[in-house]
C-alpha positions as a Markdown table, in Angstrom:
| # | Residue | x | y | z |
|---|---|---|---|---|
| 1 | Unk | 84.8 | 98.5 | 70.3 |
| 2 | Unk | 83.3 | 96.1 | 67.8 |
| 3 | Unk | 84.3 | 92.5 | 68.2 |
| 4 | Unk | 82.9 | 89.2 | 66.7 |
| 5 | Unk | 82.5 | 85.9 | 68.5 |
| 6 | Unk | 83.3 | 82.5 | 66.6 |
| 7 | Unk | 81.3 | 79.7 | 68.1 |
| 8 | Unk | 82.1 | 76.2 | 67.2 |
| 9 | Unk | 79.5 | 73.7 | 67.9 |
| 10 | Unk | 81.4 | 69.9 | 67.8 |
| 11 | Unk | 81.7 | 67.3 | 70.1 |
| 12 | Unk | 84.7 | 65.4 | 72.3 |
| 13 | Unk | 85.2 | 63.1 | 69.2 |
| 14 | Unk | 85.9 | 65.6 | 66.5 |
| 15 | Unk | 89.9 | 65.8 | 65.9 |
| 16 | Unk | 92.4 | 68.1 | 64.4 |
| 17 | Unk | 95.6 | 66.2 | 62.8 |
| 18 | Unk | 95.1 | 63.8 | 65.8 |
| 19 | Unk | 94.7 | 66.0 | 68.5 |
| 20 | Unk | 91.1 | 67.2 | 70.4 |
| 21 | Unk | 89.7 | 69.9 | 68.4 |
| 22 | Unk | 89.3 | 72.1 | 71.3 |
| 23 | Unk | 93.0 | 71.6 | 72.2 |
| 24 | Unk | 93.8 | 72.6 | 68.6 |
| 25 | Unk | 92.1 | 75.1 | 68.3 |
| 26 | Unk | 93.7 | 76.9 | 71.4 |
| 27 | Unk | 96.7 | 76.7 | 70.5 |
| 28 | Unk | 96.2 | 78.1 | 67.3 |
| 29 | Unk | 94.8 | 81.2 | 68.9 |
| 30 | Unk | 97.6 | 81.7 | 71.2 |
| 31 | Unk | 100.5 | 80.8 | 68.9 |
| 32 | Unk | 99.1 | 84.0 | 66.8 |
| 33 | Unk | 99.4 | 86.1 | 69.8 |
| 34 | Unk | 95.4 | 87.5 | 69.0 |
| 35 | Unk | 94.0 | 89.3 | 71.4 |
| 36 | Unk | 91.3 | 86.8 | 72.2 |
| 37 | Unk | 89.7 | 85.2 | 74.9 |
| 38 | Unk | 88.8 | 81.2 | 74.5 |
| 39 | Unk | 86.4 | 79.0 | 76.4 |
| 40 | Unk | 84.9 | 75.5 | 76.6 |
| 41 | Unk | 82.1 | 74.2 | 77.2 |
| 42 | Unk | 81.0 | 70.3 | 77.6 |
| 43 | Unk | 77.3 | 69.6 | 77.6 |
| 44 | Unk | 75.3 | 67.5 | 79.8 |
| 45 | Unk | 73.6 | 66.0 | 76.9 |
| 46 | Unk | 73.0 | 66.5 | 73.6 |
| 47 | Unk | 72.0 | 65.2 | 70.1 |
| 48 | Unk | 73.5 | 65.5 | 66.6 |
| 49 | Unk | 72.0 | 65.5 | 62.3 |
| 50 | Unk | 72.9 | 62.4 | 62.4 |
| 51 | Unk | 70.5 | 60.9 | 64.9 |
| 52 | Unk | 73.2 | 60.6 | 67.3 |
| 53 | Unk | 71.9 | 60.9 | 71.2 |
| 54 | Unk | 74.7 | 61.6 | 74.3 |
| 55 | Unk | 73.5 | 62.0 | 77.1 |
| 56 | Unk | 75.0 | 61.4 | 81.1 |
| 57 | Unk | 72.1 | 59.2 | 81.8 |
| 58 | Unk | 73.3 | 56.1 | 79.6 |
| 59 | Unk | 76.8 | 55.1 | 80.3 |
| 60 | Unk | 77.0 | 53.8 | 76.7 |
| 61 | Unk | 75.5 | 57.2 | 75.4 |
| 62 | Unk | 78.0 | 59.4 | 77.2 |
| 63 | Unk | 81.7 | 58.7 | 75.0 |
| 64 | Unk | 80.6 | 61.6 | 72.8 |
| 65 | Unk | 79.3 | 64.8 | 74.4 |
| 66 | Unk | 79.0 | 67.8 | 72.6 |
| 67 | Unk | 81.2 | 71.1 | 72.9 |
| 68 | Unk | 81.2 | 74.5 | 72.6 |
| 69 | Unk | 84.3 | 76.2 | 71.4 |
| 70 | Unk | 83.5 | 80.4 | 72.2 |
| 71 | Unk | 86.2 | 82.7 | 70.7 |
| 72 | Unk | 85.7 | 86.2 | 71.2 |
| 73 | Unk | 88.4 | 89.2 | 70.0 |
| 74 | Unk | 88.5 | 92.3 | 67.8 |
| 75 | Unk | 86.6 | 92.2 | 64.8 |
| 76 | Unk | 89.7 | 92.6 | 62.3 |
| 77 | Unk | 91.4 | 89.3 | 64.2 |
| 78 | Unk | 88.0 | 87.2 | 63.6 |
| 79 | Unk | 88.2 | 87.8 | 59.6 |
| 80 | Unk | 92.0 | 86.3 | 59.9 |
| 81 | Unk | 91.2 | 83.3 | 62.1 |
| 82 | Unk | 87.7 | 82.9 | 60.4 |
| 83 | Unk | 89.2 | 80.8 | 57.8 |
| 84 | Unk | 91.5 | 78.8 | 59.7 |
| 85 | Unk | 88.6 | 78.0 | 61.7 |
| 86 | Unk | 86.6 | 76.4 | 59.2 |
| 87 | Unk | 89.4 | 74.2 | 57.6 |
| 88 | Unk | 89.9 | 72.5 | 61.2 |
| 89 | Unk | 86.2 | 71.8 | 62.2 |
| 90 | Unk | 85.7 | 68.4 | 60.5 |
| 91 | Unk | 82.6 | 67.7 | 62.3 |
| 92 | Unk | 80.6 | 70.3 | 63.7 |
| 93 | Unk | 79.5 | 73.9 | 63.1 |
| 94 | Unk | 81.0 | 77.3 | 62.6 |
| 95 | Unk | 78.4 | 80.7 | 63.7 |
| 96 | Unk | 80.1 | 84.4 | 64.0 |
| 97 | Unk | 78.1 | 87.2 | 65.7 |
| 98 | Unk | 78.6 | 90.8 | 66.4 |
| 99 | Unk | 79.2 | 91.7 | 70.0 |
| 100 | Unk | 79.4 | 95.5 | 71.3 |
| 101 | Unk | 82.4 | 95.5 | 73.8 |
| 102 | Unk | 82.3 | 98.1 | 76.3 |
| 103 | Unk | 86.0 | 97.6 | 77.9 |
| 104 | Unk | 88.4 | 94.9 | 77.9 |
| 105 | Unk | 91.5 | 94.4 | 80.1 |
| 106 | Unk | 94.0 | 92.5 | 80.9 |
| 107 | Unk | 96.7 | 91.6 | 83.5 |
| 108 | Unk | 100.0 | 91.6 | 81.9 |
| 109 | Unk | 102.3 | 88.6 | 82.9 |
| 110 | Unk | 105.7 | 88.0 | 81.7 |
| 111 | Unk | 105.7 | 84.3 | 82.3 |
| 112 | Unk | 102.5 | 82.2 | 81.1 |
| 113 | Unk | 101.3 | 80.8 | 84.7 |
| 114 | Unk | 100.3 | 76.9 | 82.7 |
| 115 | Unk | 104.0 | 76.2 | 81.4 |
| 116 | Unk | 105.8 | 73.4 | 83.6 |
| 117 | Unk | 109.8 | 73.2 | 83.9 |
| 118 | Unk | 109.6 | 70.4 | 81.8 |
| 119 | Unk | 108.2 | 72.4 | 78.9 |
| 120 | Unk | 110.8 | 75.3 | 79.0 |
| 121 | Unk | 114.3 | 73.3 | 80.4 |
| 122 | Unk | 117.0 | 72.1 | 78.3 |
| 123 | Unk | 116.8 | 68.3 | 78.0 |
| 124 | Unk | 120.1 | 66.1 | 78.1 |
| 125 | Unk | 122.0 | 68.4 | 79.7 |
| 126 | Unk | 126.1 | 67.8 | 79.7 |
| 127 | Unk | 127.0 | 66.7 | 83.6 |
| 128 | Unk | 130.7 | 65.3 | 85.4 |
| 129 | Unk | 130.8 | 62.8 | 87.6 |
| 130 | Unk | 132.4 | 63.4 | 91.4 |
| 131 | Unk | 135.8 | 61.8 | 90.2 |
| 132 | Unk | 135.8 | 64.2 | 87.2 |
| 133 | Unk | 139.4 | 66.5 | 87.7 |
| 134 | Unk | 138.4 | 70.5 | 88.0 |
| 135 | Unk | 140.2 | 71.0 | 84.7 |
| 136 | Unk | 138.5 | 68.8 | 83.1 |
| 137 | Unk | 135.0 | 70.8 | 84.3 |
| 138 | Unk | 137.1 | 74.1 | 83.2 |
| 139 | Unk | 137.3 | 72.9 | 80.1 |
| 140 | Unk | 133.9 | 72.0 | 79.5 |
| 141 | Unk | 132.5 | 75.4 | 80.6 |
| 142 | Unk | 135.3 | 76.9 | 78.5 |
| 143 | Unk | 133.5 | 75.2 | 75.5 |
| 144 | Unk | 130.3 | 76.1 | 76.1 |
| 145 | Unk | 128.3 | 79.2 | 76.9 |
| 146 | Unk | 127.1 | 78.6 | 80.2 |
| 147 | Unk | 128.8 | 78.9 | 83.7 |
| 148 | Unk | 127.9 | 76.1 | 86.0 |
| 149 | Unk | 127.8 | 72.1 | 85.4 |
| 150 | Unk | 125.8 | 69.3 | 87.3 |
| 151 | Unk | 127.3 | 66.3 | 89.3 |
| 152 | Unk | 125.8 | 63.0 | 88.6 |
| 153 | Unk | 125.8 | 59.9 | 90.6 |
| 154 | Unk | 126.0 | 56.0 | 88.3 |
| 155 | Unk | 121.6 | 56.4 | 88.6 |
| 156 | Unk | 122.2 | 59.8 | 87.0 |
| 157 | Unk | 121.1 | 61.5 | 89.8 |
| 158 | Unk | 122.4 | 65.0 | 90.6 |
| 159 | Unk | 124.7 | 64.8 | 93.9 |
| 160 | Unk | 126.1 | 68.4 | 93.7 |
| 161 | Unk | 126.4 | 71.3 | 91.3 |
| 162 | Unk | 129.8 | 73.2 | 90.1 |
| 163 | Unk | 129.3 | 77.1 | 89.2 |
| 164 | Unk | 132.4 | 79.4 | 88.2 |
| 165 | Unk | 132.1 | 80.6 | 91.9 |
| 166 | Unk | 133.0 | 77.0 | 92.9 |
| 167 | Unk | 136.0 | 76.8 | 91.0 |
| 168 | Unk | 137.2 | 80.0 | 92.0 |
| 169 | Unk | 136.6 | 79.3 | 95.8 |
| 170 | Unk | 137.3 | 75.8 | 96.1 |
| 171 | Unk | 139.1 | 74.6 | 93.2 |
| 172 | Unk | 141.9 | 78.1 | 93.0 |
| 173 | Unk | 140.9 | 79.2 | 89.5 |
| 174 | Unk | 142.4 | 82.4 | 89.6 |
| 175 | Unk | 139.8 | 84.3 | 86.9 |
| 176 | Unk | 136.2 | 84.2 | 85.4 |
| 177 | Unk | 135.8 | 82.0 | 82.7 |
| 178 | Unk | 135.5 | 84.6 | 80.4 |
| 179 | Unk | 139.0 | 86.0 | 81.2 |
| 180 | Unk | 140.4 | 82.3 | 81.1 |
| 181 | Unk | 139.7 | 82.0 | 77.6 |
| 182 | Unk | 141.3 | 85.1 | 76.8 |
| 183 | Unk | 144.6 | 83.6 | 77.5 |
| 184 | Unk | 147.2 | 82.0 | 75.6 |
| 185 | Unk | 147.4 | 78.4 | 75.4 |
| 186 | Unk | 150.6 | 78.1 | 76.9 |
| 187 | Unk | 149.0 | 79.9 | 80.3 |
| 188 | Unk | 145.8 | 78.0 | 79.8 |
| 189 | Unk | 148.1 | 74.6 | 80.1 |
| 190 | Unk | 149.1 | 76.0 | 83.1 |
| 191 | Unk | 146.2 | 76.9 | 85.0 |
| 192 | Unk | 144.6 | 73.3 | 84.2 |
| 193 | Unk | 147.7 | 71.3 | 85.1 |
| 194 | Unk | 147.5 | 73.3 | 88.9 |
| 195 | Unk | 143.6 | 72.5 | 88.6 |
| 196 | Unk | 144.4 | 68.7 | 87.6 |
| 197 | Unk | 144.6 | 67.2 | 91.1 |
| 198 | Unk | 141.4 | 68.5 | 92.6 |
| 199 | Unk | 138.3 | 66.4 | 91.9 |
| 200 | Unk | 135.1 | 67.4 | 91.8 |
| 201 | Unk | 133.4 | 66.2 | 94.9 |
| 202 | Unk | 135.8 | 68.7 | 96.2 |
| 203 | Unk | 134.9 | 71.5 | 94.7 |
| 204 | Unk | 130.9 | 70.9 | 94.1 |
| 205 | Unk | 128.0 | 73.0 | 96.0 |
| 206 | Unk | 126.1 | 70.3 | 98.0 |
| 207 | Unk | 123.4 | 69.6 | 99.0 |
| 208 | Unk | 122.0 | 70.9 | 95.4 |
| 209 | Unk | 118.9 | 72.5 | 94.9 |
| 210 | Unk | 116.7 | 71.0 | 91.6 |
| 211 | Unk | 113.0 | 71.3 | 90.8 |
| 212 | Unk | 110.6 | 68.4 | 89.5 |
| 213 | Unk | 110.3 | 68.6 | 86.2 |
| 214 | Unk | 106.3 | 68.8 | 86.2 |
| 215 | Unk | 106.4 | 71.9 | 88.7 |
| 216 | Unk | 105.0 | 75.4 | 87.3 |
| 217 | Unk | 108.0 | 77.3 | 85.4 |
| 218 | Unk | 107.2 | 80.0 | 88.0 |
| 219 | Unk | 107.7 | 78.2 | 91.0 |
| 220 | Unk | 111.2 | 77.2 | 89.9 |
| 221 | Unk | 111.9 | 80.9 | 89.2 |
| 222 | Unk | 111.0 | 82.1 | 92.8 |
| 223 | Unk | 113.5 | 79.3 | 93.8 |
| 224 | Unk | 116.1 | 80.5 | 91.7 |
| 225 | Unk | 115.5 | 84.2 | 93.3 |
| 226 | Unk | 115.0 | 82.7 | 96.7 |
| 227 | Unk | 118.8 | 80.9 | 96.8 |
| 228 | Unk | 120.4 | 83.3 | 94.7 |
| 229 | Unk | 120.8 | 80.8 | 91.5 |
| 230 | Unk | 121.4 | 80.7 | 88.1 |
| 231 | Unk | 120.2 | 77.7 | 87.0 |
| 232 | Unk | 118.4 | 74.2 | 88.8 |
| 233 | Unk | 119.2 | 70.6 | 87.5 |
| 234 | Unk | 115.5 | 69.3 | 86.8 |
| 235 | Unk | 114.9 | 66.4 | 88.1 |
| 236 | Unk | 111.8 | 63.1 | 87.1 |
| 237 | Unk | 109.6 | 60.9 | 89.0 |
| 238 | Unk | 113.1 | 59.0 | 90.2 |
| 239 | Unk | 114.9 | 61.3 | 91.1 |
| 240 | Unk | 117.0 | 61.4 | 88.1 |
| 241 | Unk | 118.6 | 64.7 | 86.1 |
| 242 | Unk | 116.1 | 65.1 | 83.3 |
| 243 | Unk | 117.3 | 68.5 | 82.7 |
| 244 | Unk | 118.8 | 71.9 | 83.2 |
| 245 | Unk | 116.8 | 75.3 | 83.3 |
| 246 | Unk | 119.1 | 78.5 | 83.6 |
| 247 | Unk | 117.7 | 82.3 | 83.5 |
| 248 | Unk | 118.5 | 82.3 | 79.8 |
| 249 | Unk | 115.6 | 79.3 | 79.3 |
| 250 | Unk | 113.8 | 82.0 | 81.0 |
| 251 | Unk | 114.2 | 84.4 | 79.3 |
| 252 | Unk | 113.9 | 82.5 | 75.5 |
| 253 | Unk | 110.4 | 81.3 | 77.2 |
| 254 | Unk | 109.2 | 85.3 | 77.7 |
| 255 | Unk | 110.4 | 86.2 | 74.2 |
| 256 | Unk | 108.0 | 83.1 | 72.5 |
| 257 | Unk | 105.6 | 82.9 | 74.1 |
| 258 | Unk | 104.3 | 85.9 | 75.9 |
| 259 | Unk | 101.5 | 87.5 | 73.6 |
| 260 | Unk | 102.5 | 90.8 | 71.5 |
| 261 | Unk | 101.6 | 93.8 | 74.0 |
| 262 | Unk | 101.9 | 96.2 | 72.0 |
| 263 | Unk | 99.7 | 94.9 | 69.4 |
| 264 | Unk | 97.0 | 94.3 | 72.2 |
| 265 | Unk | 97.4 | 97.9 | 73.3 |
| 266 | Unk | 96.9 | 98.8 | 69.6 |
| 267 | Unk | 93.7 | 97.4 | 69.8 |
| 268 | Unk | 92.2 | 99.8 | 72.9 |
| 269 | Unk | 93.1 | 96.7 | 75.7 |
| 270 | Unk | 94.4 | 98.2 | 79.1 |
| 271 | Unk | 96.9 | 96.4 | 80.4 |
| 272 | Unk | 97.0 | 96.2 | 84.5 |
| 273 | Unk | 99.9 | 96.1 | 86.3 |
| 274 | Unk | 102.3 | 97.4 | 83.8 |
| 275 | Unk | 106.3 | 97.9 | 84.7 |
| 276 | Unk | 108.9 | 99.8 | 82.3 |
| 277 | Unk | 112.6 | 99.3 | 82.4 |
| 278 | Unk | 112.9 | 102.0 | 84.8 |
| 279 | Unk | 111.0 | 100.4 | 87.5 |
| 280 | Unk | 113.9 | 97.7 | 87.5 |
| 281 | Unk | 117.1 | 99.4 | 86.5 |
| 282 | Unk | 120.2 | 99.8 | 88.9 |
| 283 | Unk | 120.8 | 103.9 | 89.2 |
| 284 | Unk | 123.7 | 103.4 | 91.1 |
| 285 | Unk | 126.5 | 102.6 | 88.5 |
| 286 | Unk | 129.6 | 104.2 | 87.8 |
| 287 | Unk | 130.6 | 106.3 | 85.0 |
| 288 | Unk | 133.8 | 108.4 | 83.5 |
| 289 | Unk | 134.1 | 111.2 | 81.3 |
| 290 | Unk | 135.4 | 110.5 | 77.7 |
| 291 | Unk | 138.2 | 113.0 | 78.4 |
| 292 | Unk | 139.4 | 110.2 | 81.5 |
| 293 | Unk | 142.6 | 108.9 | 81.5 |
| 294 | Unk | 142.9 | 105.4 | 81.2 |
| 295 | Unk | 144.5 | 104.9 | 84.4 |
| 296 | Unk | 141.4 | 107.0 | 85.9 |
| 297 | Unk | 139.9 | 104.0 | 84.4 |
| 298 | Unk | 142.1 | 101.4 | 85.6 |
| 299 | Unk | 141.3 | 103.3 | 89.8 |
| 300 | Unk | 137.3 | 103.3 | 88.7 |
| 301 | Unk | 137.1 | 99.5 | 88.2 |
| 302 | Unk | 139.8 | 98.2 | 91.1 |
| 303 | Unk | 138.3 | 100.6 | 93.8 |
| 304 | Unk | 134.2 | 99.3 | 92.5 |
| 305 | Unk | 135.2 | 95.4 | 91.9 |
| 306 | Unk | 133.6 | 96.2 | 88.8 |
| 307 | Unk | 133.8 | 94.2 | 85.0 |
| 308 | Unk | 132.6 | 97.2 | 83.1 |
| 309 | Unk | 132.2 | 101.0 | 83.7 |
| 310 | Unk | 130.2 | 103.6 | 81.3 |
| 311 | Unk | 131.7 | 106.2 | 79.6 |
| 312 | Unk | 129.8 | 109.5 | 79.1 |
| 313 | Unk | 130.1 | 113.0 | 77.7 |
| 314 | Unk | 130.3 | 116.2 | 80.0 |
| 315 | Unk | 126.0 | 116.1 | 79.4 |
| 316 | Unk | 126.4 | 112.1 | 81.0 |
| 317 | Unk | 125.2 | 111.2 | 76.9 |
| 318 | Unk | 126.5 | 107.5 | 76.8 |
| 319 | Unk | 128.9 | 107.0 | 74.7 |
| 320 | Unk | 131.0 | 103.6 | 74.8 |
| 321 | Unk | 131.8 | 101.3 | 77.1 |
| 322 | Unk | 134.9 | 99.9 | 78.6 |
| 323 | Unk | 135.6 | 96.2 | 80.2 |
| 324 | Unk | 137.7 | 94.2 | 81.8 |
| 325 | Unk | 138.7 | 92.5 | 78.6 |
| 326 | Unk | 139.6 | 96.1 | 77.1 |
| 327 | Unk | 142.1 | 97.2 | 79.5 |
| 328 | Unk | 143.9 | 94.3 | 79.7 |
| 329 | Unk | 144.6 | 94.2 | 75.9 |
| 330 | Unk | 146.6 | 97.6 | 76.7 |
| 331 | Unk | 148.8 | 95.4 | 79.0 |
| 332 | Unk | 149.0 | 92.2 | 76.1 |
| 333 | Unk | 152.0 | 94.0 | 73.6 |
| 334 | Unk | 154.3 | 94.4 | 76.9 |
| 335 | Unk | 154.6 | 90.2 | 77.3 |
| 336 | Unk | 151.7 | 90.8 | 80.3 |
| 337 | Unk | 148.6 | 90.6 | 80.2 |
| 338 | Unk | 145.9 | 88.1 | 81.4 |
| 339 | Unk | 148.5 | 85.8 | 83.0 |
| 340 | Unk | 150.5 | 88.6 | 84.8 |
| 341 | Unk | 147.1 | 89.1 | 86.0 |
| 342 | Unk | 146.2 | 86.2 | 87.6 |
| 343 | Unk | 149.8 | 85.6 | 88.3 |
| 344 | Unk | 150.6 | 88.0 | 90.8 |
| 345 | Unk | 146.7 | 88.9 | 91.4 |
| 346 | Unk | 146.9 | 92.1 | 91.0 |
| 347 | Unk | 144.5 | 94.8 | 90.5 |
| 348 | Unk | 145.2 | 97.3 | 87.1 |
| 349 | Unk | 146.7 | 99.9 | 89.6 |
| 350 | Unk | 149.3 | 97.3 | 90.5 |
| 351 | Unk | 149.8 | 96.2 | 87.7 |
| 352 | Unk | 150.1 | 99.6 | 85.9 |
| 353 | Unk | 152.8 | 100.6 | 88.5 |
| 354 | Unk | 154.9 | 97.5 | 88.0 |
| 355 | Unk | 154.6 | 98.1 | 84.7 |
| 356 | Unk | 156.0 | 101.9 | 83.9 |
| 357 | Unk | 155.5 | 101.9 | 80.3 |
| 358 | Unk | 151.7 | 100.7 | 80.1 |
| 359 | Unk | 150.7 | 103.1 | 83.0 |
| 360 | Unk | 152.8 | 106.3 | 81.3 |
| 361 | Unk | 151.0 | 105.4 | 78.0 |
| 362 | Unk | 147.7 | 105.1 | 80.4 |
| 363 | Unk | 148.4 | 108.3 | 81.5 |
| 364 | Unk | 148.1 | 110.2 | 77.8 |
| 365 | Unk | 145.5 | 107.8 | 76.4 |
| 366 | Unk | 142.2 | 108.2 | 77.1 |
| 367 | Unk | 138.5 | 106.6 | 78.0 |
| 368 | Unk | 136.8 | 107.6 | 74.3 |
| 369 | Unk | 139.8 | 106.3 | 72.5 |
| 370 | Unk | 139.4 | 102.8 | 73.9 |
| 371 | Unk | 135.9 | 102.5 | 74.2 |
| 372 | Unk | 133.3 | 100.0 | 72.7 |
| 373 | Unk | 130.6 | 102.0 | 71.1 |
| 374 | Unk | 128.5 | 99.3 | 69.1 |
| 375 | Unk | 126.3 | 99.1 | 72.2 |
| 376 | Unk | 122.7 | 98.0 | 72.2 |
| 377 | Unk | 120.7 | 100.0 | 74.8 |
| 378 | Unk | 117.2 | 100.7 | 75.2 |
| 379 | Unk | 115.3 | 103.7 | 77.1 |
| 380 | Unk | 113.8 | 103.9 | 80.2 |
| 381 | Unk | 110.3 | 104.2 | 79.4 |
| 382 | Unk | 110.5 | 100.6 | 77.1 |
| 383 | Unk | 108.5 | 97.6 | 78.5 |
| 384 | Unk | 110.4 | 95.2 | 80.6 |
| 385 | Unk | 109.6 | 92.4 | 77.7 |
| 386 | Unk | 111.4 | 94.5 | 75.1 |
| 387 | Unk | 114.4 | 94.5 | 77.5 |
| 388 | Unk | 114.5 | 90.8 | 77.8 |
| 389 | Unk | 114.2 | 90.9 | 74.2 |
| 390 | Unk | 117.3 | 92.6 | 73.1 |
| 391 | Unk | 119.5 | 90.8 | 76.0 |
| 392 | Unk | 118.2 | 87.4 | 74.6 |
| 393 | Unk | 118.9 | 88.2 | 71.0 |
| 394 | Unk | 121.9 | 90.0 | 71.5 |
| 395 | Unk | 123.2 | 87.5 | 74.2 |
| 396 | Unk | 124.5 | 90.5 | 77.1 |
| 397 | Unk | 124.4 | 90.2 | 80.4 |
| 398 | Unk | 123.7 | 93.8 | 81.1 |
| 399 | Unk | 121.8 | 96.5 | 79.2 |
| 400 | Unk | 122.5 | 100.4 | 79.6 |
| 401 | Unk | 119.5 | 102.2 | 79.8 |
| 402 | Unk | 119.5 | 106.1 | 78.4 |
| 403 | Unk | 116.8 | 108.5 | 78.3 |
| 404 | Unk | 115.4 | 110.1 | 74.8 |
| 405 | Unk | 118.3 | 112.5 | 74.9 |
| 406 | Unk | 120.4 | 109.7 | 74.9 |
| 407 | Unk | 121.8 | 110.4 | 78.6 |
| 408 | Unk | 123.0 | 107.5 | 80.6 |
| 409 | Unk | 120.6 | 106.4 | 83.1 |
| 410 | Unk | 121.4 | 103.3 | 84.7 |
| 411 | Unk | 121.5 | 99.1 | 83.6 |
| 412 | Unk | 119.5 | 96.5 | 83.6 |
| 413 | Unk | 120.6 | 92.7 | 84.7 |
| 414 | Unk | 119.7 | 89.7 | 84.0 |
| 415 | Unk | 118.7 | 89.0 | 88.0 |
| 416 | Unk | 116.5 | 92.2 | 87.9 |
| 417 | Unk | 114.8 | 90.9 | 84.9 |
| 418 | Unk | 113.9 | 87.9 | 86.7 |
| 419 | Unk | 112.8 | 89.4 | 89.6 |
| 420 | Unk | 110.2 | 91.5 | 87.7 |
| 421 | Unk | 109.2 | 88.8 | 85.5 |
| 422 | Unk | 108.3 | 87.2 | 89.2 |
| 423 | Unk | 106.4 | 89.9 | 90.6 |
| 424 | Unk | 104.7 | 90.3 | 87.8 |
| 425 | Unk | 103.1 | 87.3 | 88.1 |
């Protein structure tokens, strides 16, 4: 394996655009994703062409000791940085060598062990007071695309948390959020009014668990596992909200700045402890047959409390799914729909039967006719990163997972994703 080491020699004063050069030069080699190893040295003492002496003894001699910056990687990835390298060093010199590499490998992580919360959180976050009415809260998740708000005390510190679990529990929403904004305004209207009264001190999840904002970004994800969570309001020195960080922060931090496996792999690394999206998948999910009926359908999801069910061929080849949100546009011509849902909550059965004509045409329509099949999926033997990928980019919750034959497997969440970006630690 023929590799090349850079070796910059410089000292603690040189600079890059302001910053250390060391510093600089760091993160120039892990913002390219190379697949390089970096140290730095400091010297006890040392002298430069200019006549220049540091040494430890002197206090006065000591400001400016010298460095040495080693950069070792593959020997196609040291022509490419090379350059780059000898534009930054100012002050100092710039040696390559050959070096014979008998093995290299690595321990793959998902999440970088130096980032802090405070370097992957989203800063200013929107928050409610307690006094702040439920429907007021309703309506700024309804306008956003997150599921859960902080509640702030006059110092801005966070006193409680509202989720969409809250709301439902404590406040009576009578649906998701995601089927509250499928409704009508009229319904809408009508939902808040009822939700007008209750405030939310009422409502909140208290105490509420939040995370310092210089703690590592992994520690606040085994809390997050720990207590079940979505998100933690991030907190400073005082005690006050500084920020939010929810699984998709996460998961944006993974797709930036992890380095490009595959490309490392390219170049004859092992990776250690490597997981594949069928290490984490859930195998347990429910399916139906294109041929189904759509009130087979309508019995699949009441009976498994379930938002969204697979539909395969007689081979289990995926083919479409079918939500929530797509059954109850059957029931939306008839003067139904989402309301009559929530309404009366009932489940599809119920509904179907109240309604004759939806259920008879349930009865001759079918699974395959109905379906969604623009899906994104990905196959079992993908890296977990590539999962996290596509859900990020694609903004999904869940991910079906098929074999090379195309053969429904199983999904991947967002929680499982976590989880192995955790123990992969």
């Amino acid at each position: 394996m023929n590799y090349k080491v850079i070796e910059i020699f410089t000292s603690e004063n040189a600079r890059w655009h302001g910053k250390s050069i060391h510093e600089a030069i760091l993160e120039v080699v892990r913002k390219q994703k190379l697949a390089a190893r970096c140290l730095m040295t400091r010297a006890l003492a040392g002298c430069y062409e200019n006549g220049e002496v540091a040494t430890w003894k002197i206090e006065i001699l000591s400001f400016n000791m010298p460095l040495k910056i080693e950069v070792i990687l593959p020997t196609s990835q040291a022509d490419t940085l090379l350059p780059t390298i000898q534009e930054m060093v100012l002050d100092g010199i710039v040696g390559v060598r050959d070096l014979s590499v008998a093995s290299h490998r690595t321990q793959k992580h998902l999440l970088p062990k130096h980032l802090l919360v405070r370097d992957v959180m989203t800063c200013t976050p929107k928050t409610v007071s307690a006094d702040t009415p439920a429907s007021e809260v309703v309506r700024l998740l309804l306008s956003a695309n997150y599921n859960g708000v902080p509640v702030v005390d006059d110092a801005f510190r966070p006193i409680g948390i509202i989720t969409q679990g809250d709301l439902i529990a404590r406040a009576g929403m009578p649906v998701r959020l995601g089927l509250l904004g499928a409704m009508n305004q009229e319904n809408l209207d009508t939902v808040l009014q009822n939700l007008q009264a209750r405030k939310a001190a009422e409502i909140m999840t208290r105490p509420v668990a939040t995370i310092a904002e210089d703690q590592p970004l992994m520690a606040a994800v085994d809390l997050m596992l720990t207590r079940n969570l979505k998100r933690l309001p991030v907190v400073d020195a005082s005690g006050r909200l500084a920020g939010i960080l929810a699984r998709w922060d996460v998961f944006r931090t993974i797709t930036t700045e992890t380095p490009d496996w595959k490309a490392l792999q390219e170049h004859k690394i092992v990776l250690v402890d490597v997981n594949s999206v069928q290490d984490i998948m859930q195998r347990d999910t429910h399916t139906v047959l294109a041929t189904a009926t759509l009130e087979e359908v309508m019995r699949v999801i009441d009976s498994n409390d379930l938002q969204r069910v697979a539909v395969v061929d007689d081979t289990d080849r995926l083919l479409g799914m079918i939500s929530d949100h797509d059954l109850l546009r059957l029931f939306s011509g008839h003067k139904i729909g989402v309301w009559d849902r929530i309404a009366s909550r009932l489940t599809f059965t119920e509904m179907g039967m109240r309604h004759k004509i939806v259920m008879e045409q349930a009865q001759k329509r079918t699974a395959g006719q109905i379906m969604k099949t623009d899906l994104v999926t990905i196959q079992g033997d993908a890296p977990i990163e590539e999962a996290i990928r596509l859900m990020t980019t694609h903004q999904i919750k869940r991910l079906p997972v098929v074999d090379s034959d195309a053969k429904f497997k199983g999904m991947v969440s967002r929680d499982s994703l976590l989880r192995a970006g955790l123990d992969n630690r």
